[in-house]
N, C-alpha and C positions, 0 to 999 in steps of 0.2 A: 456526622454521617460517615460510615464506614465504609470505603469504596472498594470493591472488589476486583483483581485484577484478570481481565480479561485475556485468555486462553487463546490463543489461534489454533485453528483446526481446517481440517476440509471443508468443515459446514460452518463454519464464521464464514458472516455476510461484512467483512470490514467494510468503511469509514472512516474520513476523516473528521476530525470534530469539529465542529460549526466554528470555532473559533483559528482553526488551523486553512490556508489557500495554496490549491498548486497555483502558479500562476509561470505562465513564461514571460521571462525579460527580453524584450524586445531589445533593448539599446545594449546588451552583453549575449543576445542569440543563447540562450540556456532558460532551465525551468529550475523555479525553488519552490521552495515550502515558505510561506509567510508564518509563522507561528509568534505570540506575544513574546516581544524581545530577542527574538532569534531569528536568522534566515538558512534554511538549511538549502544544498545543491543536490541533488538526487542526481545520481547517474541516469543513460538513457534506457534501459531494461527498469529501474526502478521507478521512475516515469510513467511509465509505460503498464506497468500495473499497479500503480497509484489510480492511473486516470480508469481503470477499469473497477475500484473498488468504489462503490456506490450504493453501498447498504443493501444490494439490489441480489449481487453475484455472489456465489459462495468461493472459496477458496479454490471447494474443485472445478468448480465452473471458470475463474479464470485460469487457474493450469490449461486446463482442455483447450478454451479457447488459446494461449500464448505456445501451445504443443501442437496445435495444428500452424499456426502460425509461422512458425521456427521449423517446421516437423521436426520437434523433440520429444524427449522422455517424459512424459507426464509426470513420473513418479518422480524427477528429478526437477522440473519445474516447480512440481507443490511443493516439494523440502525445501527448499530454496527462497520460496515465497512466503511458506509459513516460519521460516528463521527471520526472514528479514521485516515483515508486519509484525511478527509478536515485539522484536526489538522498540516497533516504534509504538505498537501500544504500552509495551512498560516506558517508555518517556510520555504516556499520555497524547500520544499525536492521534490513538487512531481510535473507532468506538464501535461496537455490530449494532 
């Protein structure tokens, strides 16, 4: 099977992949990533638009919402979002 690597854009609906969990640690007060043989720490901005990507929102959809939010730059929120999703779909963490 030849797996094609997934693009992030405005209109990618990210996902994480059934096999990857945000999850917060209660007894260390932080949130990780559970992934097979790894724990990754996501900072609190990356958190935070993790937990809005839900195959559901598009890219530009969470900017807008995290730009009302912050009252920031949309156009600086999406660049920003879409650097840091595509990184984690080429490790395979994320899926549309």
């Amino acid at each position: 099977m030849n797996k094609q690597r997934l693009i992030v854009d405005n209109e990618t609906t990210p996902k994480l992949h059934t096999y990857i969990k945000l999850r917060h640690d209660a007894g260390r007060d932080r949130w990780v990533m559970l992934a097979p043989e790894r724990i990754l720490t996501p900072d609190p901005i990356a958190v935070e638009v993790l937990q809005l990507c839900d195959g559901e929102r598009t890219i530009g959809n969470i900017a807008s919402e995290l730009a009302q939010n912050y009252n920031a730059s949309i156009e600086v929120i999406e660049k920003d979002i879409i650097v840091m999703l595509q990184d984690l779909s080429d490790k395979g963490y994320l899926t549309s």
